[in-house]
Jmol script that loads the backbone (N, CA, C; Angstrom):
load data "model"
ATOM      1  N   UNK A   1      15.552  -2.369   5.743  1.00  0.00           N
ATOM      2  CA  UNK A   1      14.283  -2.409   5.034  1.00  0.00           C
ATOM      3  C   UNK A   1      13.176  -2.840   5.992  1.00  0.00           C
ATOM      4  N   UNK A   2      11.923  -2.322   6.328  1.00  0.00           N
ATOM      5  CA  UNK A   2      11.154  -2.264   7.174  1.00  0.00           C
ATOM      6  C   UNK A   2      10.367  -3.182   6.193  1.00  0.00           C
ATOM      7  N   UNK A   3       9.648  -4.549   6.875  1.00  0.00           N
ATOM      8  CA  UNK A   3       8.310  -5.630   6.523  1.00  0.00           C
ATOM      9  C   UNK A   3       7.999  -5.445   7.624  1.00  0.00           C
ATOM     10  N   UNK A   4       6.696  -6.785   7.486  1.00  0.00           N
ATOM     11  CA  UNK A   4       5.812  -7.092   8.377  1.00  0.00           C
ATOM     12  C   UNK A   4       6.127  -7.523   9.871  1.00  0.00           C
ATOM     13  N   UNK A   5       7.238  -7.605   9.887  1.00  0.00           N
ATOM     14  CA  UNK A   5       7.869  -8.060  11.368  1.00  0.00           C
ATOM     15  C   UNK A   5       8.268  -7.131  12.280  1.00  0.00           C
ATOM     16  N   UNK A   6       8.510  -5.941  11.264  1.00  0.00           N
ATOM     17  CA  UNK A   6       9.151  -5.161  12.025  1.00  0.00           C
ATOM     18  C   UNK A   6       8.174  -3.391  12.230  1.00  0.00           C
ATOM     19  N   UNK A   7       6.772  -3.935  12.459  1.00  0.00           N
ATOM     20  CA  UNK A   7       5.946  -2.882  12.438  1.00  0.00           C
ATOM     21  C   UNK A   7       5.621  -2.112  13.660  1.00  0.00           C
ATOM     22  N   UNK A   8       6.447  -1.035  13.561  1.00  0.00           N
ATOM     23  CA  UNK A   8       6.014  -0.034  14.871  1.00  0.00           C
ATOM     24  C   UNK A   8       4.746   0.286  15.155  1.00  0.00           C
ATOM     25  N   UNK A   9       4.557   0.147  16.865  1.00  0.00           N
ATOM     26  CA  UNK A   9       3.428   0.502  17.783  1.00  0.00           C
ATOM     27  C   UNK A   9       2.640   1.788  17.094  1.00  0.00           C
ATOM     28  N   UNK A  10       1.752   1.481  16.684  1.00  0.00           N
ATOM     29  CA  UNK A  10       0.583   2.566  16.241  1.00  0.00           C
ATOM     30  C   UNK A  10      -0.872   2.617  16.327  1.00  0.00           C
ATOM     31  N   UNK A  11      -1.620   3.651  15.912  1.00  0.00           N
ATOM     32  CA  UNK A  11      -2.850   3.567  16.277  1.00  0.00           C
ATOM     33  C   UNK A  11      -3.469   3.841  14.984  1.00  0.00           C
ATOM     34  N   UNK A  12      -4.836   3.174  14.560  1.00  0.00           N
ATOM     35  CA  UNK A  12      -5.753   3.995  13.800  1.00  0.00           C
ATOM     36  C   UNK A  12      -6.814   4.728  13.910  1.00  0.00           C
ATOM     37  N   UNK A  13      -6.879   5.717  13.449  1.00  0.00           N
ATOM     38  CA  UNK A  13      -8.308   6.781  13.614  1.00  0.00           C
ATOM     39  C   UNK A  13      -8.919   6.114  12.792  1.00  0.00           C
ATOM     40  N   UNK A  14      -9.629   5.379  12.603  1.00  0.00           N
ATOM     41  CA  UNK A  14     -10.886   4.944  11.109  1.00  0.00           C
ATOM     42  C   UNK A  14     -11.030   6.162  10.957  1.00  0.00           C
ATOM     43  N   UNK A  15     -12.045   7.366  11.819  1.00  0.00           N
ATOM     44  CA  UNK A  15     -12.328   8.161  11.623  1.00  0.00           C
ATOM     45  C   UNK A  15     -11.564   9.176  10.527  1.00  0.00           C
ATOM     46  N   UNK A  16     -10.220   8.975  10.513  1.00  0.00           N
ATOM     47  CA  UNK A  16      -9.422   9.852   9.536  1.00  0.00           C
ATOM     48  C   UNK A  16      -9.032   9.184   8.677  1.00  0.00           C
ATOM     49  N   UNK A  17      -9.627   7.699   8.052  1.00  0.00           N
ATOM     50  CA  UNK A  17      -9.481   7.541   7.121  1.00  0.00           C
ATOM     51  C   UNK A  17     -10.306   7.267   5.693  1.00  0.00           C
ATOM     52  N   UNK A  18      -9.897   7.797   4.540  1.00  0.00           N
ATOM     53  CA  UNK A  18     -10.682   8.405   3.663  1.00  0.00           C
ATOM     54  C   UNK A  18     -11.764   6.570   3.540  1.00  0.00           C
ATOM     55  N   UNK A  19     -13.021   6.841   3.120  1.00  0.00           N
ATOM     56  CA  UNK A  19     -13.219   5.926   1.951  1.00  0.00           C
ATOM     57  C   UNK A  19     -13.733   5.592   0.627  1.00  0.00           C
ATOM     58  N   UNK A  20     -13.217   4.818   0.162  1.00  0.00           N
ATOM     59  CA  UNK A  20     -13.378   4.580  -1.428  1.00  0.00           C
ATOM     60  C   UNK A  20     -14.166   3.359  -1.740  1.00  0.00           C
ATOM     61  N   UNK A  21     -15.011   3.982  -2.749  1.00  0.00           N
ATOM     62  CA  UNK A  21     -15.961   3.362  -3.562  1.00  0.00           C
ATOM     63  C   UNK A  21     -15.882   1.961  -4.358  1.00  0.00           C
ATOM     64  N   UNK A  22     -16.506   0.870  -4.208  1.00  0.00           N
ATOM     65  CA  UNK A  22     -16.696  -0.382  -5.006  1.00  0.00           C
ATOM     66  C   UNK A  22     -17.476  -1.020  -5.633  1.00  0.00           C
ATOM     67  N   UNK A  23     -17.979  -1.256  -6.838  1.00  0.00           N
ATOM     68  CA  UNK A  23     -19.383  -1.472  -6.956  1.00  0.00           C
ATOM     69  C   UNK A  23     -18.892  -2.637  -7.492  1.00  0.00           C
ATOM     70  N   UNK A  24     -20.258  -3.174  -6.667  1.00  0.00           N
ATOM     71  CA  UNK A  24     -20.448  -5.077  -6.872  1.00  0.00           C
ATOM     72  C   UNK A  24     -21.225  -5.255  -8.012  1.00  0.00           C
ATOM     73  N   UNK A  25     -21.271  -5.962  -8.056  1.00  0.00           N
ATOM     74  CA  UNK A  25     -22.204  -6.811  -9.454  1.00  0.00           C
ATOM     75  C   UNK A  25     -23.647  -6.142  -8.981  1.00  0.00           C
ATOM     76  N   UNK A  26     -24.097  -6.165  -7.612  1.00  0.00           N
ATOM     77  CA  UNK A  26     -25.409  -5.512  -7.508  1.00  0.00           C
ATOM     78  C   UNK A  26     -24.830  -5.021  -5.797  1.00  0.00           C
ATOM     79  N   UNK A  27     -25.196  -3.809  -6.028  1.00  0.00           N
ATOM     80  CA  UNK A  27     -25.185  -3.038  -4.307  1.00  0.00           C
ATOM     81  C   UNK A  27     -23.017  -2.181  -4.293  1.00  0.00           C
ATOM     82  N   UNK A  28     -23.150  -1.882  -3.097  1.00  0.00           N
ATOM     83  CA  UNK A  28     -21.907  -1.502  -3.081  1.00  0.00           C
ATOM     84  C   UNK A  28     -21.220  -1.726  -1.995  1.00  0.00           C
ATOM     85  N   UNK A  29     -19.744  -1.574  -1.919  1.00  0.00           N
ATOM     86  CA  UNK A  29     -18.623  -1.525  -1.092  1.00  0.00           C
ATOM     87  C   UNK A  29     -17.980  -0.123  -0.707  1.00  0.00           C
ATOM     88  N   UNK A  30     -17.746   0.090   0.427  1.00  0.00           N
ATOM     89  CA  UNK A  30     -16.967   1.233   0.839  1.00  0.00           C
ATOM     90  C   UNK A  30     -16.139   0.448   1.726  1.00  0.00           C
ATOM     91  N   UNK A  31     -14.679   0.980   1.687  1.00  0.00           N
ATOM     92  CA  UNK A  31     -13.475   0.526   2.102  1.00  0.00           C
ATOM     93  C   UNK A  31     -12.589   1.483   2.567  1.00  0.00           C
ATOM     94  N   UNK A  32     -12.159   1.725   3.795  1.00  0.00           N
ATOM     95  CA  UNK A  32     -11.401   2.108   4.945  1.00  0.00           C
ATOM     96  C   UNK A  32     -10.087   1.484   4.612  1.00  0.00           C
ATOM     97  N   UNK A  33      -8.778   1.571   4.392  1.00  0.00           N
ATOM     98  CA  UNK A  33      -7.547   0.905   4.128  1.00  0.00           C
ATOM     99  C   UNK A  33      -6.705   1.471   4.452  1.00  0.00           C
ATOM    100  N   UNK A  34      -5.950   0.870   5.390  1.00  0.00           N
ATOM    101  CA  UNK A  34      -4.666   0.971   6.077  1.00  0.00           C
ATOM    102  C   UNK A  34      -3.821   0.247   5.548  1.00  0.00           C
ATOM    103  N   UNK A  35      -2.816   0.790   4.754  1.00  0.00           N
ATOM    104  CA  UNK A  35      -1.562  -0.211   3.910  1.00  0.00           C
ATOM    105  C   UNK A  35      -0.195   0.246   4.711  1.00  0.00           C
ATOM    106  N   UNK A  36       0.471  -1.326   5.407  1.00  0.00           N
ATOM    107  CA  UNK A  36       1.825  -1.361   5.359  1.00  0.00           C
ATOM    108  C   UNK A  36       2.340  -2.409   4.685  1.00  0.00           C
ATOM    109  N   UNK A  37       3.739  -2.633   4.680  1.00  0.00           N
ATOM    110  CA  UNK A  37       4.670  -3.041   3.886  1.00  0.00           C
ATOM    111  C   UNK A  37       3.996  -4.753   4.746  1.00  0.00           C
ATOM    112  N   UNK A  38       3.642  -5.092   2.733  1.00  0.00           N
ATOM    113  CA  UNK A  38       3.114  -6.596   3.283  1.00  0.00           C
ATOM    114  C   UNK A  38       2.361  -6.857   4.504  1.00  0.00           C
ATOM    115  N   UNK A  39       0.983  -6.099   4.446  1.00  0.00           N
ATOM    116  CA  UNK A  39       0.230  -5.882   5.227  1.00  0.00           C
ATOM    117  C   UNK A  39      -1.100  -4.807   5.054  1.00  0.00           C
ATOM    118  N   UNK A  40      -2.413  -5.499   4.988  1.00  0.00           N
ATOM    119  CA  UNK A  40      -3.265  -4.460   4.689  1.00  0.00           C
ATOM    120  C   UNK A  40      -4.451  -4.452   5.641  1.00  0.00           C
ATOM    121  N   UNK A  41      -5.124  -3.703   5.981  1.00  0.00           N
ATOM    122  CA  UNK A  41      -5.511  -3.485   7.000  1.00  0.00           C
ATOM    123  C   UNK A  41      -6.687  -3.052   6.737  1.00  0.00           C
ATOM    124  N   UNK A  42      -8.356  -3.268   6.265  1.00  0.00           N
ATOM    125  CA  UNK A  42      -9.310  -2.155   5.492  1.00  0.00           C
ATOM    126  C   UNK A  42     -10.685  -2.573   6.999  1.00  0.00           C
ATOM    127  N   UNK A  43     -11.488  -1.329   7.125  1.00  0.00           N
ATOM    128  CA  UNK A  43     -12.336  -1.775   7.673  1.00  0.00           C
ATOM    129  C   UNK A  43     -13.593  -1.629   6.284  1.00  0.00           C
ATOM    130  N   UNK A  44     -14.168  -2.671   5.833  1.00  0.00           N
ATOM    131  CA  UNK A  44     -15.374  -2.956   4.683  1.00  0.00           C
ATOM    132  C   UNK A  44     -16.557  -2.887   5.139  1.00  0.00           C
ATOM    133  N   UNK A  45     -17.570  -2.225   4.021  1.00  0.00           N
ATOM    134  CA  UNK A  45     -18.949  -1.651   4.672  1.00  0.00           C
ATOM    135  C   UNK A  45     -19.748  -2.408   3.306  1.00  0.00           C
ATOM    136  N   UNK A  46     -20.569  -3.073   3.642  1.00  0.00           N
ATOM    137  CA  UNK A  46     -21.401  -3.987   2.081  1.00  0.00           C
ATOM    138  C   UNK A  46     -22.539  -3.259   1.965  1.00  0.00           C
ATOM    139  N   UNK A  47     -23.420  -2.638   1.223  1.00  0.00           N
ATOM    140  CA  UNK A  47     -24.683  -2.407   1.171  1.00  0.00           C
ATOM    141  C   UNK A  47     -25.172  -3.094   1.013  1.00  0.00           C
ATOM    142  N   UNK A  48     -26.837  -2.935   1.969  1.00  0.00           N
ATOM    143  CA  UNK A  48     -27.708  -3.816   1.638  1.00  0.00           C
ATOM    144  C   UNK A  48     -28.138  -4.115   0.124  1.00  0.00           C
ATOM    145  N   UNK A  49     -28.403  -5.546  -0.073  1.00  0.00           N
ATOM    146  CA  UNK A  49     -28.409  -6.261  -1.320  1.00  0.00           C
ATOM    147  C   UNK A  49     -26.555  -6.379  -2.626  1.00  0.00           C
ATOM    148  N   UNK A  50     -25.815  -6.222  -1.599  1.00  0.00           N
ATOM    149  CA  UNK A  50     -24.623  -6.608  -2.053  1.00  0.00           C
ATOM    150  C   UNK A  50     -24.216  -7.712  -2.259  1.00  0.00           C
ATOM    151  N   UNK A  51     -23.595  -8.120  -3.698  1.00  0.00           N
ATOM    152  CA  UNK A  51     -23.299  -9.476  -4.097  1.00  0.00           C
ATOM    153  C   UNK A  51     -21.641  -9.085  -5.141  1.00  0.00           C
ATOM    154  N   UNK A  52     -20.419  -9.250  -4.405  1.00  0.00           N
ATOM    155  CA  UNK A  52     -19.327  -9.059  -5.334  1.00  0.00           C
ATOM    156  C   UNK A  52     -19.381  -9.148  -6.515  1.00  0.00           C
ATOM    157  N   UNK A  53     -18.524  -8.745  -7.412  1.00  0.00           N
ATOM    158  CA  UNK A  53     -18.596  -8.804  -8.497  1.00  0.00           C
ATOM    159  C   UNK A  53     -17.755  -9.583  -9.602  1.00  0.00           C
ATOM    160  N   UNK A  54     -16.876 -10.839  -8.519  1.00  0.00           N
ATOM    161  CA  UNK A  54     -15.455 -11.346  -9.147  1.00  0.00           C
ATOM    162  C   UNK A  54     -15.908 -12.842  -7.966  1.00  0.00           C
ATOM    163  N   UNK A  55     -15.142 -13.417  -8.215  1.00  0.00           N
ATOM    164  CA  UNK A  55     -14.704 -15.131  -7.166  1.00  0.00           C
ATOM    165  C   UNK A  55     -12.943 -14.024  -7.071  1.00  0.00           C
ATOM    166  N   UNK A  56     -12.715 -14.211  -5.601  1.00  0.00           N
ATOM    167  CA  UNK A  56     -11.395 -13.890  -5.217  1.00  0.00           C
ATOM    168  C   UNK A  56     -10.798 -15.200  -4.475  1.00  0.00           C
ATOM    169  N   UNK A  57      -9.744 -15.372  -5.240  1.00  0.00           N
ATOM    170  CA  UNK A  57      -8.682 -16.179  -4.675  1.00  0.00           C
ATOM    171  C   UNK A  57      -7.329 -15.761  -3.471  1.00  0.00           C
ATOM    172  N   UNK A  58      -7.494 -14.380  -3.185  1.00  0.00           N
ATOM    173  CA  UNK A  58      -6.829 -14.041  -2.316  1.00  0.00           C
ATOM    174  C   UNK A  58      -7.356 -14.380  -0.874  1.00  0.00           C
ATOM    175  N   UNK A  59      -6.217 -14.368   0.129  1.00  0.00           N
ATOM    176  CA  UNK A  59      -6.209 -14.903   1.671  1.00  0.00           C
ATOM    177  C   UNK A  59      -6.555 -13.602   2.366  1.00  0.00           C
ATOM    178  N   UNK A  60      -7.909 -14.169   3.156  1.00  0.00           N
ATOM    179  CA  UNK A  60      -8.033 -12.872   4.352  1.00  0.00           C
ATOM    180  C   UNK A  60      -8.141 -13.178   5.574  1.00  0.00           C
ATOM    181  N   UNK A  61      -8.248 -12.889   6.480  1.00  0.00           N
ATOM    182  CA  UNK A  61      -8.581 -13.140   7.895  1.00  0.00           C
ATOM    183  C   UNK A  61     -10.122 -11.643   7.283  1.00  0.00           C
ATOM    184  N   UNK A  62     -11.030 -12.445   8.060  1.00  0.00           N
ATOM    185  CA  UNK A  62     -12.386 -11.411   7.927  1.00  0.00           C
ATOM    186  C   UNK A  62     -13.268 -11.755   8.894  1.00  0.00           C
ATOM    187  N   UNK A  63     -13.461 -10.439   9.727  1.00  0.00           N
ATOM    188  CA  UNK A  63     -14.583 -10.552  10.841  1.00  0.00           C
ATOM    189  C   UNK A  63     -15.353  -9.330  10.526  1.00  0.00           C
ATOM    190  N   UNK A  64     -16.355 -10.403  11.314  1.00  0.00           N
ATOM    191  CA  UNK A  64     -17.817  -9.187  10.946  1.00  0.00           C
ATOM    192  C   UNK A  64     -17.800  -8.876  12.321  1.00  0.00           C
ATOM    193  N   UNK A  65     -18.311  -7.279  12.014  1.00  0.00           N
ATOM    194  CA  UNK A  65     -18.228  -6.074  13.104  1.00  0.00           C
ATOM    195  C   UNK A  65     -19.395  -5.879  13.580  1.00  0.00           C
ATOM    196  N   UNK A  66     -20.428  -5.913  11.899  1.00  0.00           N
ATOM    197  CA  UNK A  66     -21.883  -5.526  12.415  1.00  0.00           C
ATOM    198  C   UNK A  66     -22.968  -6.400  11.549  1.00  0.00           C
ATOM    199  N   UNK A  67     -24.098  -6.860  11.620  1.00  0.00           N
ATOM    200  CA  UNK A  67     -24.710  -7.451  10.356  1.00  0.00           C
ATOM    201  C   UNK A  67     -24.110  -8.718  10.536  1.00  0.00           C
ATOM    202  N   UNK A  68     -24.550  -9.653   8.726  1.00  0.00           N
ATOM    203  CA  UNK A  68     -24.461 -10.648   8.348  1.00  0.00           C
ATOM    204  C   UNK A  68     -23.784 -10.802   7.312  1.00  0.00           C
ATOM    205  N   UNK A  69     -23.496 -11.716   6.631  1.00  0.00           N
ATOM    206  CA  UNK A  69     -23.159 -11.937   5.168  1.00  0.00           C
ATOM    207  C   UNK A  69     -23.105 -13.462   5.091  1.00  0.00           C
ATOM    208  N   UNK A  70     -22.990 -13.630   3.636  1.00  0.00           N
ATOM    209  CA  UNK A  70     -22.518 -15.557   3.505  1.00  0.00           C
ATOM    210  C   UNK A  70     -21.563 -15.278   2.675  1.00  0.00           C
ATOM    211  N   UNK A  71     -20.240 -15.712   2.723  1.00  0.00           N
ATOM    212  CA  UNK A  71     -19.136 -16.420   2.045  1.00  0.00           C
ATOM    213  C   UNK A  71     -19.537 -17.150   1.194  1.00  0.00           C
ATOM    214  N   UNK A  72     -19.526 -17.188  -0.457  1.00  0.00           N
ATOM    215  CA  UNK A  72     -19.647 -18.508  -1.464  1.00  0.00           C
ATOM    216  C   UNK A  72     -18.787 -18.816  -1.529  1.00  0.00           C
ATOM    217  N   UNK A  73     -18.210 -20.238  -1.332  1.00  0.00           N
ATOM    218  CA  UNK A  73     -17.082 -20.643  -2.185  1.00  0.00           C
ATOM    219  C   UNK A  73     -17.720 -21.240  -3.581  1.00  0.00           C
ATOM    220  N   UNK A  74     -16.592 -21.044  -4.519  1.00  0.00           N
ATOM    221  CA  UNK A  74     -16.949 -21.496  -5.799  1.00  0.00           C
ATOM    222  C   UNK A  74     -17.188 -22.923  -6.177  1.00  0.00           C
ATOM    223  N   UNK A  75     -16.965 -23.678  -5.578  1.00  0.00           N
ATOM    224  CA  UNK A  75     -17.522 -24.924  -4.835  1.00  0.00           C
ATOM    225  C   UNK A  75     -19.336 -25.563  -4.763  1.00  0.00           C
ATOM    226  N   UNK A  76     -19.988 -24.390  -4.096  1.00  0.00           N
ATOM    227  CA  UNK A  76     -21.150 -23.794  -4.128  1.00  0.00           C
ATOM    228  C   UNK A  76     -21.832 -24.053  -2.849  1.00  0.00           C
ATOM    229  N   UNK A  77     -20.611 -24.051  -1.636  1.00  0.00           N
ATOM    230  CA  UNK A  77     -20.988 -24.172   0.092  1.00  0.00           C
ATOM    231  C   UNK A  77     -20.718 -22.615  -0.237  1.00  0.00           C
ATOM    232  N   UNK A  78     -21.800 -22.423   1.030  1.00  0.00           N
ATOM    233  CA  UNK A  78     -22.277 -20.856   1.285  1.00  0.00           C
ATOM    234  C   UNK A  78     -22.570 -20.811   3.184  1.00  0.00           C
ATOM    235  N   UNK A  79     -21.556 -20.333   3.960  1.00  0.00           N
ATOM    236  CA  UNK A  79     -21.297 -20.340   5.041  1.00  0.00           C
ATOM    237  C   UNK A  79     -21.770 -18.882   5.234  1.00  0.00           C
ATOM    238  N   UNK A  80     -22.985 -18.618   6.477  1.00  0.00           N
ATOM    239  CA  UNK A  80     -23.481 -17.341   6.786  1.00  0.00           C
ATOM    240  C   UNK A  80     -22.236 -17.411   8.437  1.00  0.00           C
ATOM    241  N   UNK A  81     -21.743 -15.679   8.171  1.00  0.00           N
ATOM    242  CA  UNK A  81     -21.120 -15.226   9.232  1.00  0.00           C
ATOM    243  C   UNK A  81     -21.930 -14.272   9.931  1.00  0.00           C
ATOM    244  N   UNK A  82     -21.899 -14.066  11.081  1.00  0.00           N
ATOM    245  CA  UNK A  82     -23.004 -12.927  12.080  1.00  0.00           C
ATOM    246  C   UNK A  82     -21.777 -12.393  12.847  1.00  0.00           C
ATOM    247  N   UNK A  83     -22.370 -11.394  13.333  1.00  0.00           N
ATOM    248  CA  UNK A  83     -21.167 -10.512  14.297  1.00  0.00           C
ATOM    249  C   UNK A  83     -20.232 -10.977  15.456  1.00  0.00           C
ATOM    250  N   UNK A  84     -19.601 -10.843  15.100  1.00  0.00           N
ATOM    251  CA  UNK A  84     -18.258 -11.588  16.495  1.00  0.00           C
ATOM    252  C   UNK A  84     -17.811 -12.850  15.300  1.00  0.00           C
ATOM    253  N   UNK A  85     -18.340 -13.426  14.570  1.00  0.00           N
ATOM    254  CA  UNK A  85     -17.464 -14.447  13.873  1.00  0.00           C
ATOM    255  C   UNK A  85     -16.166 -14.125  12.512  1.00  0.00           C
ATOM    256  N   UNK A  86     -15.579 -15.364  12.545  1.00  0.00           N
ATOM    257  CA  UNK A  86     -14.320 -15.084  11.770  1.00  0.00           C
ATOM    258  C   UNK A  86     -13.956 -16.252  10.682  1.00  0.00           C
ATOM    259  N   UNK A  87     -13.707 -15.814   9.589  1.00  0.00           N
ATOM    260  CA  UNK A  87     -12.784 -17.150   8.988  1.00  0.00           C
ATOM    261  C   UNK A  87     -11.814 -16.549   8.623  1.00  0.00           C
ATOM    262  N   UNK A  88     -10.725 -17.453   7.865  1.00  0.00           N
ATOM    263  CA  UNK A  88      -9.679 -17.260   7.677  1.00  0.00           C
ATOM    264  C   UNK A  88      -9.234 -18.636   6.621  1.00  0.00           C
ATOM    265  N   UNK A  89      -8.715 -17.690   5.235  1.00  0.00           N
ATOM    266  CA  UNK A  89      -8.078 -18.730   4.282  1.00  0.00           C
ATOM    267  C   UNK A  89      -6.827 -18.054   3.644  1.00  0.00           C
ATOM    268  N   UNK A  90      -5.963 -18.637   3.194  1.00  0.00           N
ATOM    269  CA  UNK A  90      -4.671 -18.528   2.894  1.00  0.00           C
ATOM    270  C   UNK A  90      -4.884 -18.472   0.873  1.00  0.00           C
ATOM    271  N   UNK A  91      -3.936 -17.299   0.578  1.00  0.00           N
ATOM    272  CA  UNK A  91      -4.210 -16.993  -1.317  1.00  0.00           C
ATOM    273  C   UNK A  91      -4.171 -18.494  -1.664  1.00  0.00           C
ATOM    274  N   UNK A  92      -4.847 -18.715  -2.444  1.00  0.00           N
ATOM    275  CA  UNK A  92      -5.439 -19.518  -3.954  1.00  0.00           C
ATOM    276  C   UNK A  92      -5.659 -21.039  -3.221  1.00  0.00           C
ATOM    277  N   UNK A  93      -6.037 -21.055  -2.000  1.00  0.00           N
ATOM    278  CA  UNK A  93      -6.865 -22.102  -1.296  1.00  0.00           C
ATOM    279  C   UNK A  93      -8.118 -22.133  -2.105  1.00  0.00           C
ATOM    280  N   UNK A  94      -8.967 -21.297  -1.826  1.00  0.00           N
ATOM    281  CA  UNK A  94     -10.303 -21.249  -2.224  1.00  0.00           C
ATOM    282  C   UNK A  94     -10.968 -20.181  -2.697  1.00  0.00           C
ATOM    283  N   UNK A  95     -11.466 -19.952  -3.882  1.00  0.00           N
ATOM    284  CA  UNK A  95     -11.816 -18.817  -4.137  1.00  0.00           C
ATOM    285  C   UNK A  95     -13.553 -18.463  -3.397  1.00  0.00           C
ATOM    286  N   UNK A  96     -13.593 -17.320  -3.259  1.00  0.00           N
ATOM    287  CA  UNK A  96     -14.519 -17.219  -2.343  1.00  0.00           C
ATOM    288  C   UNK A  96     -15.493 -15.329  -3.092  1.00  0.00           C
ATOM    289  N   UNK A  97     -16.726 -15.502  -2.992  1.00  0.00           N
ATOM    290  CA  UNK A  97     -16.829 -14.279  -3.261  1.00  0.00           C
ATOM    291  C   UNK A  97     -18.086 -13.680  -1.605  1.00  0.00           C
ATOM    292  N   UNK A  98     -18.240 -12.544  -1.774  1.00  0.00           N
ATOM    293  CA  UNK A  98     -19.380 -12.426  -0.830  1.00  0.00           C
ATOM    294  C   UNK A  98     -20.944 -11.371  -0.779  1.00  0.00           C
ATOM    295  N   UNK A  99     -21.793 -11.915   0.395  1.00  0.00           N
ATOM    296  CA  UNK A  99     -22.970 -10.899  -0.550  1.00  0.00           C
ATOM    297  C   UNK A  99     -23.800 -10.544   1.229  1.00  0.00           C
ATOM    298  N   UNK A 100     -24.527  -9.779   0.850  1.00  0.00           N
ATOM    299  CA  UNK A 100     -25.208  -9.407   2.467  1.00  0.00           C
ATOM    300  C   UNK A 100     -26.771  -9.159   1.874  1.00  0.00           C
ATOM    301  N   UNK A 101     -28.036  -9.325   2.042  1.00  0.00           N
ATOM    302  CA  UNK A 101     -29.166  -8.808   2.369  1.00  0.00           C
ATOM    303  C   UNK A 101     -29.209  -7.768   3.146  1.00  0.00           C
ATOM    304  N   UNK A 102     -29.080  -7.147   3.830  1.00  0.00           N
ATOM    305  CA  UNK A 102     -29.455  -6.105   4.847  1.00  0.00           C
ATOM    306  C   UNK A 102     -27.969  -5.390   5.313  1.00  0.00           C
ATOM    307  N   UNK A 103     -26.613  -5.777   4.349  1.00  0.00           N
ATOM    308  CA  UNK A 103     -25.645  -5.188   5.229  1.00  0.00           C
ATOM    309  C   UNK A 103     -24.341  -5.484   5.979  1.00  0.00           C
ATOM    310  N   UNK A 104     -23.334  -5.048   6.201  1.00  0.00           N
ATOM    311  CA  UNK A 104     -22.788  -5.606   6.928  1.00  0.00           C
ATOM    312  C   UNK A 104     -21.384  -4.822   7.219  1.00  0.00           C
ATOM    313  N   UNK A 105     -20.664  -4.664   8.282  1.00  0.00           N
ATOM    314  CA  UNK A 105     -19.457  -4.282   8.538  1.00  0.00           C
ATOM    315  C   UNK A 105     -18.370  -5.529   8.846  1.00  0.00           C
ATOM    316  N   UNK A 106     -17.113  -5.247   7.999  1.00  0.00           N
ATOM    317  CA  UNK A 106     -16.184  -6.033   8.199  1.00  0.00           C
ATOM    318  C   UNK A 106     -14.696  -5.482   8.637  1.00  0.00           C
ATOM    319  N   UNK A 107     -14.033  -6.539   9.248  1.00  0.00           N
ATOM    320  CA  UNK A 107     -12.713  -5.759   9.742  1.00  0.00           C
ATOM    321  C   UNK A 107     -12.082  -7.357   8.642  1.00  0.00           C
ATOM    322  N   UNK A 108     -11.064  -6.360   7.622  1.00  0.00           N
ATOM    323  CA  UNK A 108     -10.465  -7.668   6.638  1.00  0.00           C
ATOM    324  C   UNK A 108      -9.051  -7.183   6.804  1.00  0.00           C
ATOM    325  N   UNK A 109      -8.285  -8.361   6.779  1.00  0.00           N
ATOM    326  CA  UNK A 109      -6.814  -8.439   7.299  1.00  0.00           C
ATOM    327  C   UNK A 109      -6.023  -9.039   6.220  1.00  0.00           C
ATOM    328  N   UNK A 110      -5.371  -8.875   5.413  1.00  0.00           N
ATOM    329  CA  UNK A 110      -4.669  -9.509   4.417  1.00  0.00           C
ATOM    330  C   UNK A 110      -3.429  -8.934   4.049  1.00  0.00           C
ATOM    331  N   UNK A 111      -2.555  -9.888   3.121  1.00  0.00           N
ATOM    332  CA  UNK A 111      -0.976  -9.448   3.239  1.00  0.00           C
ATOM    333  C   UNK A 111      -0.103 -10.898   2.718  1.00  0.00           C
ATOM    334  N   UNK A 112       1.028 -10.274   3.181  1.00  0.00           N
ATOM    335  CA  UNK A 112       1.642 -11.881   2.975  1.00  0.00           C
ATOM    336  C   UNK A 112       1.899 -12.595   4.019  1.00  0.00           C
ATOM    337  N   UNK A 113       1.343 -12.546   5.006  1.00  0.00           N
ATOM    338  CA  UNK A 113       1.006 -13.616   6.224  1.00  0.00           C
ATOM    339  C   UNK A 113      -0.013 -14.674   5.692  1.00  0.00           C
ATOM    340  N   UNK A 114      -0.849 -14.740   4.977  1.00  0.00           N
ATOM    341  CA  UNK A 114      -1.563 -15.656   3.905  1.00  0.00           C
ATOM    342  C   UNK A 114      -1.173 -16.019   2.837  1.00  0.00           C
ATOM    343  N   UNK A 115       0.132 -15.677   2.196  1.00  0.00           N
ATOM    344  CA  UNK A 115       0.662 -16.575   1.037  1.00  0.00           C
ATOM    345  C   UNK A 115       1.035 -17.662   1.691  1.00  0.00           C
ATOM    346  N   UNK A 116       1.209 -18.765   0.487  1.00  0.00           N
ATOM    347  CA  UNK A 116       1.702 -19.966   0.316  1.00  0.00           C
ATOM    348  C   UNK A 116       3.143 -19.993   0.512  1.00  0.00           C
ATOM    349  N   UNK A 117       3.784 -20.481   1.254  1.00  0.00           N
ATOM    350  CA  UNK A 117       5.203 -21.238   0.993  1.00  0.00           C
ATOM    351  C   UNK A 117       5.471 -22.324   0.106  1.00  0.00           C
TER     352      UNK A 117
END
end "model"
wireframe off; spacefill off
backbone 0.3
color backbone group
C-alpha cells in the first residue's frame, strides 16, 4: 500500500493543472491541486478583496508566492504574510481563516503530516 513515505520522484506542470473555483464570503479562490495518498499539494490564487468564507481548523504549511494576505486567528491576532514568508500549524491547533486586499499567490501543503498524534 503506497502513503506518504513512500512517494515516488515526480514533477509538476502547474501549467497542466486544471483550476477550480471558490467563492469566499467576498472575492474569490482559484485552486491548482495535486492529491496524493495523505498528501495535498494546491498552488492558491485569492482575489483582490478576498475574505474566506468559514474559520478552518485544518493544518497547512502556507507560503506566499506573490502579494500579501493576513491570517485571522479566531482569537482575533491577525498576522500579515508578504512574499517569501511561511507559517505552519498542525489540524485543530488554531482555527484560522484568510483575506488579501490586492491579492495574492499561495503554495499550501497539507495532509496527514499535520495531524495530531
Amino acid at each position: 500500500m503506497e502513503n506518504m513515505n513512500s512517494i515516488l520522484f515526480q514533477t509538476i506542470n502547474w501549467d497542466l493543472v486544471p483550476k477550480t473555483e471558490h467563492v469566499g464570503e467576498t472575492g474569490v479562490a482559484h485552486w491548482q491541486t495535486f492529491q496524493l495518498p495523505g498528501l495535498r499539494i494546491r498552488i492558491v490564487e485569492y482575489s483582490s478583496g478576498y475574505l474566506a468564507d468559514h474559520w478552518c481548523k485544518k493544518g497547512h504549511i502556507v507560503h506566499c508566492l506573490e502579494g500579501d494576505f493576513v491570517s485571522e486567528l479566531q482569537t482575533g491576532e491577525k498576522l500579515t504574510l508578504t512574499k517569501g514568508m511561511t507559517y505552519v500549524v498542525s489540524d485543530d491547533l488554531s482555527s484560522h481563516r484568510s483575506s488579501t486586499q490586492k491579492g495574492v499567490k499561495l503554495l499550501i501543503i497539507d495532509g496527514d503530516l499535520l495531524k495530531l498524534k
